[in-house]
BAKE-247754 format. One record per residue (C-alpha): residue number from 1; residue in three letters; x negated, y, z. Coordinates in Angstrom, 3 decimals, padded with zeros to 6 digits, m for minus. Example, Ala and Ser with C-alpha at 12.3 -4.5 7.8 and 13.67 -1.06 7.14 Angstrom:
<fises>
fise k: 1; r: ala; xx: m012.300; yy: m004.500; zz: 007.800
fise k: 2; r: ser; xx: m013.670; yy: m001.060; zz: 007.140
</fises>
This chain:
<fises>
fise k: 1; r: unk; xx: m018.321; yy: 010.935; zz: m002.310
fise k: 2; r: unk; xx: m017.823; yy: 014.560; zz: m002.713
fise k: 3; r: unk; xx: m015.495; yy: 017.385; zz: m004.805
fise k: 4; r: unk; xx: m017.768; yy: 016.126; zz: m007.655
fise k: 5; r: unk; xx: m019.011; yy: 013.235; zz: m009.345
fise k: 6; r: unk; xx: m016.224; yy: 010.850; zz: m008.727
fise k: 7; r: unk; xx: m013.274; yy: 013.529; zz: m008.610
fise k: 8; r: unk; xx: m011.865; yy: 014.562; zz: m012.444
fise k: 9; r: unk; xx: m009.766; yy: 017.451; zz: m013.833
fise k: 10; r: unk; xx: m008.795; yy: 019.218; zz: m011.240
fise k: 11; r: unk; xx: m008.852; yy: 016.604; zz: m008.460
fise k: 12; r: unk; xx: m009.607; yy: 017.816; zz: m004.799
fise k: 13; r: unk; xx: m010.353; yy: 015.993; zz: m001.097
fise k: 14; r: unk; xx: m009.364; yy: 017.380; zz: 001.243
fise k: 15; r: unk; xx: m011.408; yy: 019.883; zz: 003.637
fise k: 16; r: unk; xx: m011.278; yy: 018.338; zz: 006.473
fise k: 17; r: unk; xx: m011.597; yy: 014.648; zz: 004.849
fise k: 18; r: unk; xx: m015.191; yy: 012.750; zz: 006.223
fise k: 19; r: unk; xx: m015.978; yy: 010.231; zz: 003.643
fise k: 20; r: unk; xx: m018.640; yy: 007.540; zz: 004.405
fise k: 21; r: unk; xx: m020.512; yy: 005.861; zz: 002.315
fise k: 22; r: unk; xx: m022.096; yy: 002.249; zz: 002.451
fise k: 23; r: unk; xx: m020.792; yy: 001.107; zz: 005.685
fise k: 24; r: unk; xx: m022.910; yy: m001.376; zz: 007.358
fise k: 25; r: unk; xx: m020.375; yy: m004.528; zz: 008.855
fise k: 26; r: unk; xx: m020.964; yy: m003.790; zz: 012.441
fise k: 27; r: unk; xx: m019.593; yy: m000.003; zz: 011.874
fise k: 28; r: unk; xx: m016.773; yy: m000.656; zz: 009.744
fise k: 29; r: unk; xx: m013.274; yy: m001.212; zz: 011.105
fise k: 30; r: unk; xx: m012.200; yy: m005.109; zz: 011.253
fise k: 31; r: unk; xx: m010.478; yy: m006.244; zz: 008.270
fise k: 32; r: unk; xx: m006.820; yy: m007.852; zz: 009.453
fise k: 33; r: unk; xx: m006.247; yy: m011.367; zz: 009.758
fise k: 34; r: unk; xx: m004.995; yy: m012.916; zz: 006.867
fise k: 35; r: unk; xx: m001.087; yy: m014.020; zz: 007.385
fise k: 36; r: unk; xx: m000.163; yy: m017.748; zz: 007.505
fise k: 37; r: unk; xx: 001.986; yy: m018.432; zz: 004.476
fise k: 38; r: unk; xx: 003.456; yy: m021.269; zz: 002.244
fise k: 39; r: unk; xx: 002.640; yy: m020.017; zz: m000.960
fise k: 40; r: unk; xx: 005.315; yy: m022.760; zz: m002.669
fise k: 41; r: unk; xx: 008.057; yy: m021.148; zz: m000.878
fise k: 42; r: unk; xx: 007.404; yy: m017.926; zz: m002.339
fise k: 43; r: unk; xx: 010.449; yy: m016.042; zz: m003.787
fise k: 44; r: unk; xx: 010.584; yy: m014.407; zz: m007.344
fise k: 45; r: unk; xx: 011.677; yy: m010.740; zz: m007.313
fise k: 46; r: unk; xx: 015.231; yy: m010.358; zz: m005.542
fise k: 47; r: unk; xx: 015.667; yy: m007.100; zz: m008.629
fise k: 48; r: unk; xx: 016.055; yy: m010.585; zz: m010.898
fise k: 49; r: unk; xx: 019.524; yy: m011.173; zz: m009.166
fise k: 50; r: unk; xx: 020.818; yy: m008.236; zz: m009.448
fise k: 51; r: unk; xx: 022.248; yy: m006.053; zz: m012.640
fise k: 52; r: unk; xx: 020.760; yy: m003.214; zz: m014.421
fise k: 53; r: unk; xx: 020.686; yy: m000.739; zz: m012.134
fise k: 54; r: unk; xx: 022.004; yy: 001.273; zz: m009.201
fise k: 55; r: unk; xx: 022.484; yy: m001.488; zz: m006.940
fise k: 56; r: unk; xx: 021.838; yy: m000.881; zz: m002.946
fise k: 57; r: unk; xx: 020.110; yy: m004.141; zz: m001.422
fise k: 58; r: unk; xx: 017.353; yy: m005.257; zz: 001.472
fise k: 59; r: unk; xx: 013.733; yy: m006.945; zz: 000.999
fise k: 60; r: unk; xx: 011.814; yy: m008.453; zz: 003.228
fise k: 61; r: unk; xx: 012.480; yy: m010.327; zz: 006.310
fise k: 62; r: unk; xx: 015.872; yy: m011.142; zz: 007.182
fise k: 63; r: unk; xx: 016.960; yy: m009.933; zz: 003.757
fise k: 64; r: unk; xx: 019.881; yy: m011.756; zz: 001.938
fise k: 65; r: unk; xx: 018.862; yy: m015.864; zz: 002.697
fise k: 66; r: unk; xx: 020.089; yy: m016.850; zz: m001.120
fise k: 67; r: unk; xx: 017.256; yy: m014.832; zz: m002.474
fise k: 68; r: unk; xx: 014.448; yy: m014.391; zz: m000.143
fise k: 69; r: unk; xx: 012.989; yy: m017.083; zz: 001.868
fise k: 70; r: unk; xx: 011.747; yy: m015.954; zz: 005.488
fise k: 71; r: unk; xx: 008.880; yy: m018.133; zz: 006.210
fise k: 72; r: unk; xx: 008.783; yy: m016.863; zz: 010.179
fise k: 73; r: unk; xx: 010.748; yy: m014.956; zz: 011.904
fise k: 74; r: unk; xx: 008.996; yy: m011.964; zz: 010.327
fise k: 75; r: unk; xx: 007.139; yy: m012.837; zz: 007.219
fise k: 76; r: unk; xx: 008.694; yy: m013.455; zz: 003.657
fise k: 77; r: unk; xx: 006.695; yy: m013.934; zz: 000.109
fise k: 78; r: unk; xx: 007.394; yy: m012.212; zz: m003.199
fise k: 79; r: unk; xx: 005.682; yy: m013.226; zz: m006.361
fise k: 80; r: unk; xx: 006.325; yy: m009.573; zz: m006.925
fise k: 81; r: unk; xx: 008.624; yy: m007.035; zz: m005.745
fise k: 82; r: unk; xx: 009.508; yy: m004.040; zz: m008.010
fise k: 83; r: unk; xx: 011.047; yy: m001.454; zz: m005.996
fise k: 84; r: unk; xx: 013.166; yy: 001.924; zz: m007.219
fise k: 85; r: unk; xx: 013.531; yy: 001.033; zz: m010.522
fise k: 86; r: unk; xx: 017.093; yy: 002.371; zz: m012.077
fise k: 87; r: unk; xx: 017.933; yy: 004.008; zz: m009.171
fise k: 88; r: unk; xx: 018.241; yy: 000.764; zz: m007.211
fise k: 89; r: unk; xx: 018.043; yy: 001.524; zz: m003.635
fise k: 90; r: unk; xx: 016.295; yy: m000.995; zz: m002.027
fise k: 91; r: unk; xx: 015.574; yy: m001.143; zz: 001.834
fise k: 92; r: unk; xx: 012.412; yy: m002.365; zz: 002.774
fise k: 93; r: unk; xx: 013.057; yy: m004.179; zz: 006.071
fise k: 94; r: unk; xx: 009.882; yy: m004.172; zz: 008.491
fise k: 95; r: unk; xx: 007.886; yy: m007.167; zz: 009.076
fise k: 96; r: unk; xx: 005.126; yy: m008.760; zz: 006.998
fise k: 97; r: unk; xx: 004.783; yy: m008.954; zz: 003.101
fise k: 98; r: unk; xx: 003.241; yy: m011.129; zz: 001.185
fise k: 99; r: unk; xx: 002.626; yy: m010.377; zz: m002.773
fise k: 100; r: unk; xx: 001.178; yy: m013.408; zz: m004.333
fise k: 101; r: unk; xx: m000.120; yy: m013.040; zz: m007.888
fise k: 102; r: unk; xx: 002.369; yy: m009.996; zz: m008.957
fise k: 103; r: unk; xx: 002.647; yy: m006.254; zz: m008.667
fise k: 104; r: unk; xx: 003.422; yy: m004.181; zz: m005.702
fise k: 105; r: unk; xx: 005.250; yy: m001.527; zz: m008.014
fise k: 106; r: unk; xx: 007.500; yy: 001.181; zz: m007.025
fise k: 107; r: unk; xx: 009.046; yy: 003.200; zz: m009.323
fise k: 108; r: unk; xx: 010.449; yy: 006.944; zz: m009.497
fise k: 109; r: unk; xx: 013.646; yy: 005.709; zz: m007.492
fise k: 110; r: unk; xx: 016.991; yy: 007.132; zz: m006.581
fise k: 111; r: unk; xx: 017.836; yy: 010.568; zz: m004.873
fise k: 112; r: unk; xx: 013.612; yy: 011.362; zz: m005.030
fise k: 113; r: unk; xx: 013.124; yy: 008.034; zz: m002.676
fise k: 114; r: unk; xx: 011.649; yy: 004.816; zz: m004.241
fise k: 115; r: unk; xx: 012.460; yy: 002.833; zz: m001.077
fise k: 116; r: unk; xx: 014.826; yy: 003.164; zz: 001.614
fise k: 117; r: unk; xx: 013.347; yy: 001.763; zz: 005.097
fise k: 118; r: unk; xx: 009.826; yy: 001.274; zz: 005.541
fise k: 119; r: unk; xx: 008.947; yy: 001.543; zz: 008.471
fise k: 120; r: unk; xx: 007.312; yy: m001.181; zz: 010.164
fise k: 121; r: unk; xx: 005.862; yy: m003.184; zz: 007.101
fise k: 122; r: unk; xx: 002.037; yy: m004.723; zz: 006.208
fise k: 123; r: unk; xx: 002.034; yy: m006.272; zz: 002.715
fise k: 124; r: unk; xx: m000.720; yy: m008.721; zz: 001.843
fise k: 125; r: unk; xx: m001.887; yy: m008.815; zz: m001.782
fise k: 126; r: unk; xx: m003.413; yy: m012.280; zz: m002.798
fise k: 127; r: unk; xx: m004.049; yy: m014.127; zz: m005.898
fise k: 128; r: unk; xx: m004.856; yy: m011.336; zz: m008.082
fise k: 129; r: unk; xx: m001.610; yy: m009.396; zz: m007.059
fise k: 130; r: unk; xx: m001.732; yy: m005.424; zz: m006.721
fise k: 131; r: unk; xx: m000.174; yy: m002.269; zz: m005.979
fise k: 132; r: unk; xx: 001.148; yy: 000.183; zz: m008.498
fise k: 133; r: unk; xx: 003.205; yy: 003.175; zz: m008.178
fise k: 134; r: unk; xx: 004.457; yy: 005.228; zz: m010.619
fise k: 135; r: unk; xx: 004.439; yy: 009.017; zz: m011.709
fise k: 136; r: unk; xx: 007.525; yy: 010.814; zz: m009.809
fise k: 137; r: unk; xx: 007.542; yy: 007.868; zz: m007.216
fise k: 138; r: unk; xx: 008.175; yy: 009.491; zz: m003.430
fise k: 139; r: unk; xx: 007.127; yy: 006.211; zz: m001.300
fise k: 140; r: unk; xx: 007.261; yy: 006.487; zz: 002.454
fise k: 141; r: unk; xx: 005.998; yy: 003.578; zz: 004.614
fise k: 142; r: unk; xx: 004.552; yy: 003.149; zz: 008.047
fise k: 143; r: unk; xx: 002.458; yy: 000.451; zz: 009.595
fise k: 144; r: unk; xx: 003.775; yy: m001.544; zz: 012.875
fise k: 145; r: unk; xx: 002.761; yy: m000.417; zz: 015.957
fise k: 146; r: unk; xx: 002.308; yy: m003.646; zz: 017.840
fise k: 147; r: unk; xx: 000.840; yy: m007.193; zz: 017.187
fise k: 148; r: unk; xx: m001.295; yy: m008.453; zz: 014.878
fise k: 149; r: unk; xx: m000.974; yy: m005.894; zz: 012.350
fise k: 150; r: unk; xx: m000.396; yy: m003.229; zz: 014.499
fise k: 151; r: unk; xx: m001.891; yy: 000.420; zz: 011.968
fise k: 152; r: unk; xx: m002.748; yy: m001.848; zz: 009.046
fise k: 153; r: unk; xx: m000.529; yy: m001.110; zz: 005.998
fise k: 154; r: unk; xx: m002.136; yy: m003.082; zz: 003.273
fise k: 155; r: unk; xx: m004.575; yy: m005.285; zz: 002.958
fise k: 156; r: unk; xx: m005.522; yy: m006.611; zz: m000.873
fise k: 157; r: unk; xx: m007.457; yy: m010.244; zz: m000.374
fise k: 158; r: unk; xx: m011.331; yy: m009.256; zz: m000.716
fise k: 159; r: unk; xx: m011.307; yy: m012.353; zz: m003.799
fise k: 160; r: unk; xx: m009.194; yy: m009.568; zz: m005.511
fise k: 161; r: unk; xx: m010.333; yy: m006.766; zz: m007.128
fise k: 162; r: unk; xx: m007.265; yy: m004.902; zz: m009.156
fise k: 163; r: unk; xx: m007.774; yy: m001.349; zz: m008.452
fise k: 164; r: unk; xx: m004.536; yy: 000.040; zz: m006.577
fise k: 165; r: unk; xx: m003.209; yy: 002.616; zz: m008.531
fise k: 166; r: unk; xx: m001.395; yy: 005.505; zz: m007.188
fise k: 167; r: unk; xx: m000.110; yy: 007.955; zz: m010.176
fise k: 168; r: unk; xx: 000.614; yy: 011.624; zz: m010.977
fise k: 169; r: unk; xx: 003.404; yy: 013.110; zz: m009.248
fise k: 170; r: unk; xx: 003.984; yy: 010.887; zz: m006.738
fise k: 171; r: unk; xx: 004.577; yy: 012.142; zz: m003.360
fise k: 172; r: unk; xx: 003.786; yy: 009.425; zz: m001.058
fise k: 173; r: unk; xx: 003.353; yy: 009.157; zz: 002.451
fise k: 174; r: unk; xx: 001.175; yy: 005.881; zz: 003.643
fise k: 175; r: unk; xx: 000.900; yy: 005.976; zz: 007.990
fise k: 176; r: unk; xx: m001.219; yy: 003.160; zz: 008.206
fise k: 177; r: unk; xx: m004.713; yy: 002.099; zz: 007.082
fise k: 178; r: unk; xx: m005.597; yy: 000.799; zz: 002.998
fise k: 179; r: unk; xx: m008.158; yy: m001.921; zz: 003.227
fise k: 180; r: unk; xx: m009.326; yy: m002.791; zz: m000.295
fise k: 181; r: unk; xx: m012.826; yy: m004.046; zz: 000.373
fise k: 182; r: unk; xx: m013.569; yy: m005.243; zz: m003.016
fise k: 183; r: unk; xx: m011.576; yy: m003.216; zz: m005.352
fise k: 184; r: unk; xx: m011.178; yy: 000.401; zz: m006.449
fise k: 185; r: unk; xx: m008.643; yy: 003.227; zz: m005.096
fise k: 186; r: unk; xx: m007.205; yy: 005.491; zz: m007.797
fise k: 187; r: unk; xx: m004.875; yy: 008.295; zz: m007.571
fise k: 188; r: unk; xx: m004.442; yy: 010.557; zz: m010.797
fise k: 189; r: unk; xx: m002.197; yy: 013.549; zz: m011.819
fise k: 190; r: unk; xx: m000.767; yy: 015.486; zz: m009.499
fise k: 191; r: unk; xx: m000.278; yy: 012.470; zz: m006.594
fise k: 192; r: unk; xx: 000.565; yy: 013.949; zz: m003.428
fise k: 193; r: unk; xx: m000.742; yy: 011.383; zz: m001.318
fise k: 194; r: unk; xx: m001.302; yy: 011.548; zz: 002.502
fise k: 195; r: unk; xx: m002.916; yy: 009.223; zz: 004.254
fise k: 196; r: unk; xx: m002.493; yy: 008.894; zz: 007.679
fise k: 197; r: unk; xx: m005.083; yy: 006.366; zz: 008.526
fise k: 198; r: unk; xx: m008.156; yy: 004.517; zz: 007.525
fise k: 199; r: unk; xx: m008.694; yy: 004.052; zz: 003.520
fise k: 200; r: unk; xx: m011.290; yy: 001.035; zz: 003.184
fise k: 201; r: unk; xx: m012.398; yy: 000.495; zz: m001.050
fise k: 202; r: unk; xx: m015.083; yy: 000.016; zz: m003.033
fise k: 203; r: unk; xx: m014.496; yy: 003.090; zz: m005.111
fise k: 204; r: unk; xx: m012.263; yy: 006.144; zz: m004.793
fise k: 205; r: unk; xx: m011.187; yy: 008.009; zz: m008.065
fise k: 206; r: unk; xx: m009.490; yy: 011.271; zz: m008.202
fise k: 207; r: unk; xx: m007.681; yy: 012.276; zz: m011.394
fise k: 208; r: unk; xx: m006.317; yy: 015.616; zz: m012.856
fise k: 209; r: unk; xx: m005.051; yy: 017.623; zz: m009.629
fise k: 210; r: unk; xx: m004.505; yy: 014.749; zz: m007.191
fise k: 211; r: unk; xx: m005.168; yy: 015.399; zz: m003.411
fise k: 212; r: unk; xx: m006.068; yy: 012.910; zz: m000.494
fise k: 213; r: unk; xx: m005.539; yy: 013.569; zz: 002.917
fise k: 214; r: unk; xx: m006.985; yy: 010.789; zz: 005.116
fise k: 215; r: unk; xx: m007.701; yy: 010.795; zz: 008.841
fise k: 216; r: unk; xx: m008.259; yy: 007.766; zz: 010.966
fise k: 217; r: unk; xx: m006.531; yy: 005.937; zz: 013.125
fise k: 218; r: unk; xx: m007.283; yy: 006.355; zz: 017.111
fise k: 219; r: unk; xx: m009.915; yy: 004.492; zz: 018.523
fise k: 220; r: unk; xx: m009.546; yy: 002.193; zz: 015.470
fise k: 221; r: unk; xx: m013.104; yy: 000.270; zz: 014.086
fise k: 222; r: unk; xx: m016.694; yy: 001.745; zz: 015.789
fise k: 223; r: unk; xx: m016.620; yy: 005.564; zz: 014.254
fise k: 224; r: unk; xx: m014.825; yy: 007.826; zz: 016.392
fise k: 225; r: unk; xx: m014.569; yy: 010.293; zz: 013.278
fise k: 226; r: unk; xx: m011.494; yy: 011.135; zz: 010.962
fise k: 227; r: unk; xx: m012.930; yy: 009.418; zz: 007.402
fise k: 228; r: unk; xx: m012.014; yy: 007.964; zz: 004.312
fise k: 229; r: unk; xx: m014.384; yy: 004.891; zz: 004.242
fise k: 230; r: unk; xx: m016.188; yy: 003.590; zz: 001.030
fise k: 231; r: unk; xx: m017.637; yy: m000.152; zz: 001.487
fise k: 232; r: unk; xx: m019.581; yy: m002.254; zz: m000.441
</fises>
């Protein structure tokens, strides 16, 4: 990948970005472990209980029992989770996330913050689920630190391949690594995306002005270099 070919309209990586291209197995980092779930007590969207709009609730593990089912003590299932829409504010508790089937979608959100929280979390996209945020969205979230998915952030099932989308405008903040092994990365118009970690995909496209900042996580996979990594 370079400022070329794959990057549109305006679209820049940044300097000091390494990108890698066609990753042999034994060099790339180890995709995470996939979380133990009971798909049939997956939860529809908590937004579907609530009203129209600026309502102040929790997702996620340990979030309000009536609505969201915590499978472990740290692990609860969405069919999908919209979060920020109407100026909800909606606080994403940490702990793991699964998305089975739906959309990871976060809109523009309240007060220039599309979540509230965020710290802590690893979503799991399965079953042809993905991630989509939205032009104007400001999403801030931060791997865990310890266990099993200590620096991972997301992780969409390699059977999946629905490109994660990040639009124009957004100014999002991702401290953890992206593993999409099978699927395409976009980010278009004007995102202000950093980062801060390993990005794994199949492709990478870069639309009219949008910037990536990636550097790697310490001593994480073989390559002791700061890289955005493209796999096949």
């Amino acid at each position: 990948w370079d400022n070329s070919g794959n990057v549109n309209n305006g679209g820049s990586i940044a300097a000091g970005t390494k990108v890698v291209e066609g990753i042999s197995t034994s060099c790339s980092p180890p995709l995470p472990a996939v979380p133990a779930y009971n798909a049939s007590l997956c939860t529809a969207d908590v937004l579907t209980h609530y009203g129209s709009g600026n309502s102040t609730y929790s997702v996620g593990p340990g979030a309000n029992a009536s609505y969201t089912n915590t499978q472990t003590g740290n692990l609860a299932c969405y069919n999908s989770l919209l979060v920020g829409t109407n100026n909800d504010k909606v606080t994403l508790n940490p702990g793991i996330y699964v998305i089975k089937g739906g959309e990871l979608h976060f809109e523009s959100g309240n007060g220039n913050a599309s979540n509230q929280g965020g710290n802590g979390v690893f979503f799991y996209l399965v079953g042809g689920a993905s991630l989509v945020i939205d032009n104007g969205a400001n999403v801030n979230l931060t791997a865990p630190t310890s266990g099993t998915y200590a620096g991972a952030l997301i992780f969409q099932d390699p059977a999946d391949t629905q490109t994660l989308s990040i639009q124009g405008g957004s100014n999002t903040s991702f401290n953890g690594a992206v593993y999409a092994p099978t699927a395409g990365v976009t980010l278009g118009n004007g995102s202000g995306t950093a980062i801060d970690a390993d990005l794994v995909a199949k492709t990478l496209t870069m639309n009219g002005g949008g910037t990536l900042s990636s550097s790697a996580t310490s001593n994480f996979g073989t390559l002791n270099i700061s890289v955005a990594k493209v796999t096949e």
